[in-house]
C-alpha positions as a printed NumPy array, in Angstrom:
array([[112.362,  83.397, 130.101],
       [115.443,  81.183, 129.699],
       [116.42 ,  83.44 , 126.688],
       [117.014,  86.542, 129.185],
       [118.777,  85.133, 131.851],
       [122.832,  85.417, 132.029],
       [124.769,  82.435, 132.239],
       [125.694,  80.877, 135.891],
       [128.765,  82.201, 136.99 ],
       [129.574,  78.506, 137.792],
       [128.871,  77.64 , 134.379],
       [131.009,  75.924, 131.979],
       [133.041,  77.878, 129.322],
       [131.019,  76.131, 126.369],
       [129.016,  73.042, 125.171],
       [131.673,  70.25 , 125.337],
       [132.567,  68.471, 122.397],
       [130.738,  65.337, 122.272],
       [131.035,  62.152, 120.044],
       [128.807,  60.287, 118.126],
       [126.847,  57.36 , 119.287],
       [125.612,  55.358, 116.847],
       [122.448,  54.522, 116.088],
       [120.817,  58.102, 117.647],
       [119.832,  60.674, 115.985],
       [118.514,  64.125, 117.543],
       [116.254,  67.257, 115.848],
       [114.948,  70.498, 117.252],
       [112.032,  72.813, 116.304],
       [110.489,  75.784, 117.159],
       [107.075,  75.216, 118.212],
       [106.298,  78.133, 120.264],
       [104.99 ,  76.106, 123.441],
       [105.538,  79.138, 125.454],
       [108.377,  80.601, 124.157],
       [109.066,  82.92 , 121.079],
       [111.614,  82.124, 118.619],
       [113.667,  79.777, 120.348],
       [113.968,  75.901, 119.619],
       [111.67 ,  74.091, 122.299],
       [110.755,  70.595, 121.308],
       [113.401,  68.344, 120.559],
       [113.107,  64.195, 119.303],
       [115.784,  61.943, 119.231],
       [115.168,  58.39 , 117.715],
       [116.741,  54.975, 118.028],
       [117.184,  52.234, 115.991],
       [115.675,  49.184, 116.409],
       [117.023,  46.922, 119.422],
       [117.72 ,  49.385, 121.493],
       [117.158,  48.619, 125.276],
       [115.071,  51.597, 127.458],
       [115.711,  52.284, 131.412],
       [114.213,  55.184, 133.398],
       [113.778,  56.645, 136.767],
       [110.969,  59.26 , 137.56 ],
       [109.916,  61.31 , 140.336],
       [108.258,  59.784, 143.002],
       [105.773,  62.806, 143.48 ],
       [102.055,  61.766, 143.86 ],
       [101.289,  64.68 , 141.54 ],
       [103.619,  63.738, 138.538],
       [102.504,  64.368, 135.252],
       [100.731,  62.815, 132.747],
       [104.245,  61.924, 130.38 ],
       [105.873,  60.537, 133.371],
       [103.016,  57.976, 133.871],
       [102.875,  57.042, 130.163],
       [106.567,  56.855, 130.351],
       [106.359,  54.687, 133.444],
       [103.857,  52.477, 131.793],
       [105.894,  52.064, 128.33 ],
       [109.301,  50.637, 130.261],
       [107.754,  47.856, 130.295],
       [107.275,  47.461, 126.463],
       [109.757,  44.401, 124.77 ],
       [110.678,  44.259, 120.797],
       [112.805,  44.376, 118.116],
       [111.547,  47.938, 117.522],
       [113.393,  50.921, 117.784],
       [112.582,  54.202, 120.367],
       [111.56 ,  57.341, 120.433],
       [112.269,  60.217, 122.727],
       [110.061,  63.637, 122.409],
       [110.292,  67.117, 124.84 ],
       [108.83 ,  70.134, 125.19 ],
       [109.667,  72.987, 127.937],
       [107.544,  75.601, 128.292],
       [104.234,  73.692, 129.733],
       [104.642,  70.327, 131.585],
       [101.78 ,  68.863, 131.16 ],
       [101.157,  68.571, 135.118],
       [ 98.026,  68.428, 136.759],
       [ 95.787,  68.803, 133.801],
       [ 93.192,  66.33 , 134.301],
       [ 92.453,  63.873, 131.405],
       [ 93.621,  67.268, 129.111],
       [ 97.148,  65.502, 129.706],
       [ 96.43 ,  61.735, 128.566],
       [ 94.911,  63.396, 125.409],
       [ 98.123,  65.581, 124.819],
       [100.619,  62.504, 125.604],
       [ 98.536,  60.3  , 123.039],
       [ 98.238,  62.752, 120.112],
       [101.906,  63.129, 120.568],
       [102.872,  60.129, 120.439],
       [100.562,  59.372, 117.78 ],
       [101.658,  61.605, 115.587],
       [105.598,  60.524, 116.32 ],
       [105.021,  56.903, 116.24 ],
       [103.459,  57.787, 112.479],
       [106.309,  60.042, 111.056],
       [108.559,  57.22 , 112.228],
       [107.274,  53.881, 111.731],
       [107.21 ,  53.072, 115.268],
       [104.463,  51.972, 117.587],
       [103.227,  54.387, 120.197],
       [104.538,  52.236, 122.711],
       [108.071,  53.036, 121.722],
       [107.411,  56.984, 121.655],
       [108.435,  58.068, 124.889],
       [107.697,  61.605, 125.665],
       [108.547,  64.372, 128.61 ],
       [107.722,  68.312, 128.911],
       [109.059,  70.606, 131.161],
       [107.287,  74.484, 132.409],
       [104.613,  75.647, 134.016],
       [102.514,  73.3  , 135.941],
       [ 98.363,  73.095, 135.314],
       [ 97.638,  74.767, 132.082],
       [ 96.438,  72.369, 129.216],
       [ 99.912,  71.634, 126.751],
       [ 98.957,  72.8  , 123.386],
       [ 99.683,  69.839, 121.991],
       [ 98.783,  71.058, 118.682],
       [101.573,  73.19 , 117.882],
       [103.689,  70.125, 118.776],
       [102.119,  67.892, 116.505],
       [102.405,  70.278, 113.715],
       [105.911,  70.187, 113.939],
       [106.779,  66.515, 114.447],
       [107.204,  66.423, 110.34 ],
       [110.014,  68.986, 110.338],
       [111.68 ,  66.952, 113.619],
       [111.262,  64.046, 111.714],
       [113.273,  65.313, 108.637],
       [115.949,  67.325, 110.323],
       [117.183,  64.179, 112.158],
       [121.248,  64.45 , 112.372],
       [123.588,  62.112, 114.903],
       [125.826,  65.756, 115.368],
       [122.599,  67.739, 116.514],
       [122.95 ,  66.485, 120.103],
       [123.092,  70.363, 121.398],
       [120.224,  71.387, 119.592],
       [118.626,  68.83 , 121.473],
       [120.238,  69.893, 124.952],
       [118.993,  73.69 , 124.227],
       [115.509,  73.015, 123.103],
       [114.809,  71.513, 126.445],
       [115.934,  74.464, 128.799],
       [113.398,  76.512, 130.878],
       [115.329,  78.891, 133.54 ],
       [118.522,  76.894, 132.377],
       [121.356,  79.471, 132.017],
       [123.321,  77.362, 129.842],
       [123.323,  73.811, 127.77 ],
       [124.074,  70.593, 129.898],
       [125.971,  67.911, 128.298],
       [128.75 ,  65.418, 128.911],
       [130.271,  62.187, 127.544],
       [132.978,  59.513, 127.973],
       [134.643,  56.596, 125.799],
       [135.418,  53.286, 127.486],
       [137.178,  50.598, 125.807],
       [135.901,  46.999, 125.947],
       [136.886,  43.997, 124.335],
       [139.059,  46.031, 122.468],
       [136.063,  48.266, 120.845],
       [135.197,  51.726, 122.175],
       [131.873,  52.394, 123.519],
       [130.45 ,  56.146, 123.785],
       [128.151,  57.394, 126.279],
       [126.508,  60.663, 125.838],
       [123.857,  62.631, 128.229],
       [121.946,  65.928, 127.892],
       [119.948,  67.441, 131.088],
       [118.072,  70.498, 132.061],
       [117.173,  71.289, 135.19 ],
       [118.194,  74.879, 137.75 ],
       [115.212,  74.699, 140.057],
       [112.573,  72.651, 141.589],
       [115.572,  70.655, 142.159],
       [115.857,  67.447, 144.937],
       [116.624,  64.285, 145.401],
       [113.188,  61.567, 144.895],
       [114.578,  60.101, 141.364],
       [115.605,  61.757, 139.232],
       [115.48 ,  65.643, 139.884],
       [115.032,  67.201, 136.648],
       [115.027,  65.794, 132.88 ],
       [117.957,  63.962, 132.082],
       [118.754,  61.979, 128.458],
       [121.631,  59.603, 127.827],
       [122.566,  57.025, 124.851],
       [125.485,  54.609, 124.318],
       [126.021,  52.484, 121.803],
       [126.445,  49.467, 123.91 ],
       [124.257,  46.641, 124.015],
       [123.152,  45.966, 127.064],
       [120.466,  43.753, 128.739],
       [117.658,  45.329, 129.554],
       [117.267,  44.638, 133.499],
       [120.71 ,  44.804, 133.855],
       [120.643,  48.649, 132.367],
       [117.293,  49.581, 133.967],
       [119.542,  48.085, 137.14 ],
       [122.617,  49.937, 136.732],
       [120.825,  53.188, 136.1  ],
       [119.227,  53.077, 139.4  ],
       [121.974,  51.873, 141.513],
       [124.139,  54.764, 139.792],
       [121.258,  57.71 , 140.527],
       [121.401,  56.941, 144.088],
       [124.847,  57.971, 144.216],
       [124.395,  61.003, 141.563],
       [121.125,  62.687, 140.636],
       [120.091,  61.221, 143.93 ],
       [122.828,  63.312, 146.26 ],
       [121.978,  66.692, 144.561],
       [119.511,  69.827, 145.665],
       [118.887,  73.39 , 145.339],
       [115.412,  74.213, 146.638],
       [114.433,  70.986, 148.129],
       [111.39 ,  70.877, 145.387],
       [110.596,  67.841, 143.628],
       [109.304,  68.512, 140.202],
       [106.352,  66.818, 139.157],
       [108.059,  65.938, 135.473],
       [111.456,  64.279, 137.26 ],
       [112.635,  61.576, 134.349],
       [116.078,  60.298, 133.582],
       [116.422,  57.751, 130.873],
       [118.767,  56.091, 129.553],
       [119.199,  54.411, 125.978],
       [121.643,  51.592, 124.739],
       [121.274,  51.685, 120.487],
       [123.595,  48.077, 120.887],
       [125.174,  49.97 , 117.334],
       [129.138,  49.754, 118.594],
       [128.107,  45.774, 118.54 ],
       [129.765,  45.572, 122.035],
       [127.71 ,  43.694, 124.793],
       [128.643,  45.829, 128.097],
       [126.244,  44.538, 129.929],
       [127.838,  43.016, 133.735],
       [130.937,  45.719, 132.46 ],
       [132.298,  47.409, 135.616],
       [134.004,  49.586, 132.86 ],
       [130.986,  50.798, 131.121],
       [129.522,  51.264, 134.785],
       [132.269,  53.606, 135.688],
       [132.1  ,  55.364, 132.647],
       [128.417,  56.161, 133.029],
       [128.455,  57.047, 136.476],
       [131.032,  59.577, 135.235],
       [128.457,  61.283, 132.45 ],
       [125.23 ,  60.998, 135.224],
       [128.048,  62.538, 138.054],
       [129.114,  65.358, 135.424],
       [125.653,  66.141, 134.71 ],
       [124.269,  66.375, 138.213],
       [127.067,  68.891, 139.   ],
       [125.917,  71.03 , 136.111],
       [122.286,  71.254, 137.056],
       [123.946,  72.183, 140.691],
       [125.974,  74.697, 139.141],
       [122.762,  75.818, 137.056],
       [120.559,  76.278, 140.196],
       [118.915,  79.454, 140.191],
       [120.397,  82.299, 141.274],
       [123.249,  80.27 , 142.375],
       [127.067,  81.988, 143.353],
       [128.603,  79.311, 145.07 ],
       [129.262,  75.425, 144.354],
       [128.812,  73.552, 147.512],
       [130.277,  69.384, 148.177],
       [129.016,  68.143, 151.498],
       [131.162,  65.366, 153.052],
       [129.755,  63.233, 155.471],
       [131.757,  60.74 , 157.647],
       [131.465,  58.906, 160.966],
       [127.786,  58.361, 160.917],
       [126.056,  55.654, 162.373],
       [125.258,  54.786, 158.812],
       [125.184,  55.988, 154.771],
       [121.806,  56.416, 155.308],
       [122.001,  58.257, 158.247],
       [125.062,  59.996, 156.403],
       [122.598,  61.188, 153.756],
       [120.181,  62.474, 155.873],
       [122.61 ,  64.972, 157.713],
       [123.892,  65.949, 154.461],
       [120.492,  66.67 , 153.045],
       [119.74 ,  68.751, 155.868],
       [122.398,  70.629, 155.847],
       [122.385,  71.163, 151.757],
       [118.34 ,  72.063, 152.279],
       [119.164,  74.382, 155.054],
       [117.542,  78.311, 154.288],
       [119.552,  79.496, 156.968],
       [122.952,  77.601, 155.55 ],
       [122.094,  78.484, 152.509],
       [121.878,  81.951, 153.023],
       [125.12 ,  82.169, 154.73 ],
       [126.683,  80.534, 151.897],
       [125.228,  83.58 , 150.05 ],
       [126.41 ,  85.982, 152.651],
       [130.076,  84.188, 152.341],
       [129.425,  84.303, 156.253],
       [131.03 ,  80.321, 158.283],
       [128.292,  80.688, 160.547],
       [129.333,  77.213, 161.551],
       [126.607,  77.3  , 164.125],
       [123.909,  77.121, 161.428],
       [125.405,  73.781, 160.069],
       [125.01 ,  72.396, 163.869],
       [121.445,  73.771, 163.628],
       [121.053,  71.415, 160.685],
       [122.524,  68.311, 162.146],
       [120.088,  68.601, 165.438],
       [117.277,  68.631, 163.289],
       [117.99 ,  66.05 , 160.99 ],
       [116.209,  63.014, 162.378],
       [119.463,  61.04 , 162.051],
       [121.4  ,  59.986, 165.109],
       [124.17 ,  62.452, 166.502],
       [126.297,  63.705, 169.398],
       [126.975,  67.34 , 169.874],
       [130.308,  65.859, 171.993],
       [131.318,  63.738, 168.899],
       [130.493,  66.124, 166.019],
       [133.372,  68.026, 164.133],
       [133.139,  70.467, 161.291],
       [135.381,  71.787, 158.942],
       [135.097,  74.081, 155.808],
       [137.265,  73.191, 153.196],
       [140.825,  72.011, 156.025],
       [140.207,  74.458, 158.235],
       [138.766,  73.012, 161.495],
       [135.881,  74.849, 163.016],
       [134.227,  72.88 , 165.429],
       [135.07 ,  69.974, 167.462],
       [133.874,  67.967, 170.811],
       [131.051,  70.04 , 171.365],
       [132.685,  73.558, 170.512],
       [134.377,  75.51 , 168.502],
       [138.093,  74.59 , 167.87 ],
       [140.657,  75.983, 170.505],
       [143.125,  76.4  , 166.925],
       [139.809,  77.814, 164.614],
       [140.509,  80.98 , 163.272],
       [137.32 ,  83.189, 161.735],
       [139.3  ,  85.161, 159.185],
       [140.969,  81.559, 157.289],
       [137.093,  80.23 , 157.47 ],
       [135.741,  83.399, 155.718],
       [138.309,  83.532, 153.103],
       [137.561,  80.218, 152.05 ],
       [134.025,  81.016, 152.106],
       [134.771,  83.556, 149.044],
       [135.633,  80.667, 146.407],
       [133.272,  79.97 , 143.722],
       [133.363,  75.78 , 145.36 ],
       [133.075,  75.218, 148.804],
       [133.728,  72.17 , 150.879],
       [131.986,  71.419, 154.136],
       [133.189,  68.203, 155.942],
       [131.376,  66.777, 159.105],
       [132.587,  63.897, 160.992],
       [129.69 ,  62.485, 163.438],
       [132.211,  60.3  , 165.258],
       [129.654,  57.528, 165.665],
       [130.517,  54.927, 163.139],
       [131.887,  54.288, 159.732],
       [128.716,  55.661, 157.67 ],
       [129.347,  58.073, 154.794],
       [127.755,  59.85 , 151.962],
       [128.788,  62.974, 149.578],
       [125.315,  64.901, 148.721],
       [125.581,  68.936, 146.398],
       [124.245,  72.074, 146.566],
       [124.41 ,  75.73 , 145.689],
       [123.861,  78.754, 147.81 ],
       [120.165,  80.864, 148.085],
       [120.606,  84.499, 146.966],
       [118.022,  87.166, 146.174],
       [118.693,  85.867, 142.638],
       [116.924,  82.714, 143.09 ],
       [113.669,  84.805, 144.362],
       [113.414,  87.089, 141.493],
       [113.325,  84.122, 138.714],
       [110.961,  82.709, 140.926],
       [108.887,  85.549, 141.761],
       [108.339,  86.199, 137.829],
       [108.378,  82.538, 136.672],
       [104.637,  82.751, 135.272],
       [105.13 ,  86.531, 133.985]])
């Protein structure tokens, strides 16, 4: 289905240029999981000593990769790793069918590359409860295994896509200690998006070394403020992983490196926005800004409401400040608030404030803003110093359709 659709109109003009971390490489195949002739396994493979960190959806129903995946983190060595994905099927809620797929998978990777199955990590992505035929898979781990290349990053990035419109990837350098370090990611993800770690697949190497509880550390701390803060359907998939990779090949130890840290947040930040800017059917790129709550927790929650919102949403769509709907959202919430303290704006124009609308708010500056590709909605609570930024994209008729013919 992914082959069909048109790119986002928020989408990117290309693939961005990335460069090469060392000690990665990445392959692609066509194994016609569910789609025809289109790449849709991909393995990437790490040399040995490099340290593993992942976060994975919290959802009771997650698949059966996830929990292999959740079990292997825990693996030490000098060995290398091993990352394999399929889209199309993902393996979810497939009784012991899924254990069996995960093991002959990983069997037959850990074999074509001298590792042991406890370093072959693997994810799929597509429809949920019908057995993976692992088969096809396996029969084309060989051809992965030879067409391994450090430049085929965005064969990688494409062979996971399912209603993706377009190739997520981003990167950033950082020196340290006088070396430069490179950071690379690659995600898919447009629906069954929202925040419960990590919100869709997500793959990113450096060629740092870094400690391995400090980088399983870091990556969570960072999600919380990335992948974390991002929805468009307020679905948690049952496949959610994000991991992240350090190859140690630059021979640079960033680990404690507020540098590398910023860096990385950048590359997780960049590709959260892009899955945003992916979401199905999406028109409109929306930043929620949050001050004044009681707390950032509390901050979060408004935020969330208002970015999960069907009837803000929809407005969104309908370029329509129906201010009142974002009030709507606060009130529910759960998170403390005072209709006499509240103020809203969209984008610097002041809508709302103490309890009503503004005496200076004027409807035709509010709707032109509401006809810009990126929209910002700021809400001050007036009850503290509690804050928190959370993203989202608007619900249009598009979103339905993909989803109304997912399974056809």
């Amino acid at each position: 289905m992914a082959q069909s659709l048109s790119p986002s109109p928020l989408a990117p003009a290309s693939f961005p240029d990335m460069p090469i971390v060392g000690g990665v490489r990445f392959a692609s195949a066509a194994a016609g999981v569910k789609y025809k002739d289109r790449a849709d396994v991909m393995l990437a493979l790490m040399v040995p000593g490099t340290t593993v960190a992942g976060v994975f959806t919290q959802s009771l129903t997650r698949s059966a990769p996830v929990r292999d995946c959740q079990a292997k983190l825990t693996t030490r060595g000098p060995d290398g790793a091993a990352i394999l994905v399929n889209s199309g099927n993902s393996n979810a809620f497939t009784g012991h069918f899924g254990q069996t797929s995960v093991e002959q998978i990983a069997s037959a990777v850990a074999a074509a590359t001298a590792l042991p199955e406890a370093r072959v990590f693997t994810a799929s992505t597509g429809v949920i409860g019908e057995p993976l035929p692992h088969d096809r898979i396996v029969a084309k781990i060989g051809e992965l295994a030879e067409g391994l290349s450090e430049t085929r990053i965005k064969d990688a990035a494409e062979a996971i896509m399912t209603t993706d419109t377009f190739a997520k990837g981003a990167s950033a350098q950082v020196e340290i200690d006088g070396q430069t370090v490179s950071i690379v990611g690659i995600a898919k993800g447009s629906g069954m998006i929202a925040p419960d770690m990590a919100t869709m697949l997500v793959y990113i190497f450096t060629d740092a070394q870094v400690e391995q509880s400090a980088l399983q550390a870091l990556l969570t701390s960072i999600c919380n403020r990335t992948f974390n803060c991002i929805t468009v359907d307020s679905d948690t998939s049952t496949s959610d992983s994000l991991m992240l990779c350090a190859t140690g090949a630059a021979n640079v130890d960033a680990t404690g490196s507020n540098a590398f840290a910023s860096a990385l947040e950048t590359v997780m930040l960049d590709l959260a926005h892009q899955v945003v800017r992916d979401g199905e059917g999406a028109t409109k790129f929306v930043e929620i800004q949050i001050t004044g709550a009681a707390s950032d927790g509390d901050a979060k929650i408004h935020g969330l409401a208002i970015a999960n919102s069907p009837l803000v949403k929809t407005a969104l769509a309908g370029e329509d400040p129906n201010w009142g709907r974002i009030v709507m959202a606060i009130g529910k919430s759960g998170a403390d608030a005072d209709r006499d303290l509240l103020s809203i704006s969209f984008g610097d124009v002041l809508v709302a404030e103490k309890g009503w609308v503004s005496p200076n708010y004027r409807e035709e500056e509010a709707a032109a803003l509401m006809k810009q590709d990126e929209i910002t909605i700021k809400v001050d609570l007036g009850l503290g110093t509690g804050q928190a930024t959370v993203w989202t994209c608007d619900l249009t008729h598009g979103y339905i359709q993909i989803n109304a013919d997912y399974r056809s």
